[in-house]
C-alpha positions in Angstrom: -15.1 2.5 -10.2 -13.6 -1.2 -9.7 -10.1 -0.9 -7.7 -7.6 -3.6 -7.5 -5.9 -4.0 -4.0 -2.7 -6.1 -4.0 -0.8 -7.1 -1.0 2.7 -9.3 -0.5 2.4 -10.1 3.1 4.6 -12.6 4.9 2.7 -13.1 8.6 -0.3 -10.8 7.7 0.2 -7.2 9.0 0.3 -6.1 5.7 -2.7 -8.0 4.7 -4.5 -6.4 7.7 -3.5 -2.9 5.9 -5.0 -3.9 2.3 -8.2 -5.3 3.8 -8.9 -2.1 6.0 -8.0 -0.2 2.9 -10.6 -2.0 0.9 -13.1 -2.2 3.2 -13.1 2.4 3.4 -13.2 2.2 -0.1 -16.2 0.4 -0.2 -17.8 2.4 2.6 -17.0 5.4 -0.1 -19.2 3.2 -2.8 -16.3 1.6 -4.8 -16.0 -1.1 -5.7 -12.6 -2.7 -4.2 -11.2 -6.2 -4.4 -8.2 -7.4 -2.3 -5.8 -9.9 -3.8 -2.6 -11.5 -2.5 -0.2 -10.9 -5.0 0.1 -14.4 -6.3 -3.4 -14.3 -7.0 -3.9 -10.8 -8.2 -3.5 -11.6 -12.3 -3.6 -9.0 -14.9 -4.9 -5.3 -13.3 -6.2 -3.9 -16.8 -9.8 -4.6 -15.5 -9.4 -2.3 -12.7 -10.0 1.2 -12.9 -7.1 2.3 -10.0 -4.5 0.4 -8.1 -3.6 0.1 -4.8 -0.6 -2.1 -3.8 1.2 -3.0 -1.0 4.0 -4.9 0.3 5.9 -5.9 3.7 9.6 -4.3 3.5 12.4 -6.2 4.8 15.9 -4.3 5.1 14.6 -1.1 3.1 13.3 -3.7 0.4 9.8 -4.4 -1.0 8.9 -8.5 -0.9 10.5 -9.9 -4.3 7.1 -10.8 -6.0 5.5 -7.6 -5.0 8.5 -5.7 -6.6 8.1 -8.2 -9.6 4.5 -7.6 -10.5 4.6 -3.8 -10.1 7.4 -4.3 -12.8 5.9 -6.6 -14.9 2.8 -4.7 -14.9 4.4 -1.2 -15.9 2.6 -0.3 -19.4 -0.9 -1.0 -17.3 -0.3 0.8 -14.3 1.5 3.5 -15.9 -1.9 4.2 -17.6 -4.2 4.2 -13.8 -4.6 6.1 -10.5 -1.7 4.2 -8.5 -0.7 4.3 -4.3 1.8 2.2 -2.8 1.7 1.4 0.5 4.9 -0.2 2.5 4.7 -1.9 6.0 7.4 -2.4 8.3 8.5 -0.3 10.7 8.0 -1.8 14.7 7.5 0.4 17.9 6.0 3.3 19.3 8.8 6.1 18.2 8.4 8.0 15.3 11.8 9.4 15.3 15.2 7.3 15.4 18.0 7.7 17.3 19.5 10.3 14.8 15.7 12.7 15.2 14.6 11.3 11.7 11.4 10.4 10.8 11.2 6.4 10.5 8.4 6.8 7.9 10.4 8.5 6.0 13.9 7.3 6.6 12.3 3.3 6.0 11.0 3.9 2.5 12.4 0.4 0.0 14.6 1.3 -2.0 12.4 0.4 -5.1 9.9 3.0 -4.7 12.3 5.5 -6.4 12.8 3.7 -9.6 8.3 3.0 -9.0 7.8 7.0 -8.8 9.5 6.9 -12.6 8.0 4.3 -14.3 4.4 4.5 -13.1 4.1 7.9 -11.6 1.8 6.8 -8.4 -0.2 9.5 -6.7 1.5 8.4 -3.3 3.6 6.0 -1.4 3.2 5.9 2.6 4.8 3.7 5.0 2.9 2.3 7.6 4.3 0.8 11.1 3.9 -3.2 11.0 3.6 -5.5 13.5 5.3 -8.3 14.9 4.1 -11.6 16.5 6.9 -13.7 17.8 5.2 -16.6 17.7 4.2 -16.4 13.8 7.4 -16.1 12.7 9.1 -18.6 10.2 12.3 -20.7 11.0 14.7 -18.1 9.7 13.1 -15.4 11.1 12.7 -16.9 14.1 16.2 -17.8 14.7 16.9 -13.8 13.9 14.8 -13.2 16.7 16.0 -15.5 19.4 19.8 -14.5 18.5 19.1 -10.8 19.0 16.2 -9.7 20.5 15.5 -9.6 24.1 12.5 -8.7 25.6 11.9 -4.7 25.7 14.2 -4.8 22.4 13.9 -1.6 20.3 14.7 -3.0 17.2 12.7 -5.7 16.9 9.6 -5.0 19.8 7.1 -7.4 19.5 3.3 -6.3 19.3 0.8 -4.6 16.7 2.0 -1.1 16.0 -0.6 -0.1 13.0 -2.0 2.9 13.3 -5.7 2.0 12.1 -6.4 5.9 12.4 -3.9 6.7 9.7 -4.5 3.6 7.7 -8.1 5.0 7.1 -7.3 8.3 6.2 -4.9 7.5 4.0 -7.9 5.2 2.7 -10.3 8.0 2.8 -8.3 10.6 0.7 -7.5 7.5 -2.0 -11.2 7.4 -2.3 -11.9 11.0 -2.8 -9.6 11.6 -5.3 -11.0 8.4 -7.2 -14.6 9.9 -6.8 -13.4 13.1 -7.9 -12.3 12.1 -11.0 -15.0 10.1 -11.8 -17.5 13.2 -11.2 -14.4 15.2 -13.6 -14.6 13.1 -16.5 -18.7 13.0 -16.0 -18.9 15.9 -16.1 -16.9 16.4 -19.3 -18.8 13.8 -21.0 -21.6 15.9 -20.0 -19.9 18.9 -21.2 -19.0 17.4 -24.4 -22.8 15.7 -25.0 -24.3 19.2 -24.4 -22.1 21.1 -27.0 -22.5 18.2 -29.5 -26.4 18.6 -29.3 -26.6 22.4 -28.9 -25.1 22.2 -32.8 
């Protein structure tokens, strides 16, 4: 089973996410390719989907958002996850007691549940390196972080452990319905030839 894994990552955390992802996969025997998604192209070659993006103010990346859209009819038809990265720090609450996985989701992975019916979406915590950061970015950062900042703590918070079962259960669903629709072929062929 050939699945496509698309990232939009701006500094590389979320590129860090697809590649682990592919890489369980492919422990599982499929057969997984990781794109960026400038380079992903046309997924109706791929058996499943897998895509990801970096969120930035409860919003996918633009061109993630835009090839999920423009790819609708085809991943309508395909096992889909989402994945979002973003969150920074150690706390899995906020200061209100909500969950930050849940309370961070973009904003486009409603109108995504509609139109292409994924089998999940999960947030991930991201990770921040000060000194990979772009101009504008930057600038953010030196205006209004200090160091011990809550709200925007540098350092890798990915949680490789949940990355990979969230990985591991994508693959056993993909092998189960492969074994399903083998074994209704099967079922099918036998009936055909007991006739």
């Amino acid at each position: 089973m050939r699945v496509l894994i698309v990232h939009a990552s701006r500094y590389g955390a979320t590129e860090g996410i697809a590649e682990r992802i592919g890489a369980i996969l492919c422990q599982h025997g499929l057969e997984a390719t990781v794109k960026p998604v400038q380079d992903a192209g046309d997924p109706t070659d791929f058996d499943a989907c897998v895509i990801g993006s970096a969120a930035y103010y409860f919003h996918w990346m633009k061109k993630a958002t835009n090839f999920v859209r423009r790819n609708y009819a085809v991943l309508a038809e395909r096992p889909v996850w989402l994945f979002s990265s973003g969150p920074l720090g150690t706390e899995a609450k906020d200061a209100q007691g909500r969950d930050l996985l849940t309370v961070t989701e973009p904003k486009e992975i409603a109108e995504f549940r509609e139109a292409i019916h994924p089998r999940d979406h999960r947030v991930f915590f991201g990770a921040l390196d000060r000194n990979k950061l772009g101009f504008t970015h930057g600038l953010v950062f030196k205006l209004f972080a200090k160091p011990g900042d809550a709200l925007l703590p540098d350092g890798d918070f990915r949680d490789w452990n949940d990355i990979a079962a969230w990985a591991c259960n994508i693959a056993l669903a993909l092998k189960a319905s492969a074994d399903g629709a083998a074994s209704s072929h099967a079922d099918v062929r036998g009936v055909l030839t007991s006739q």
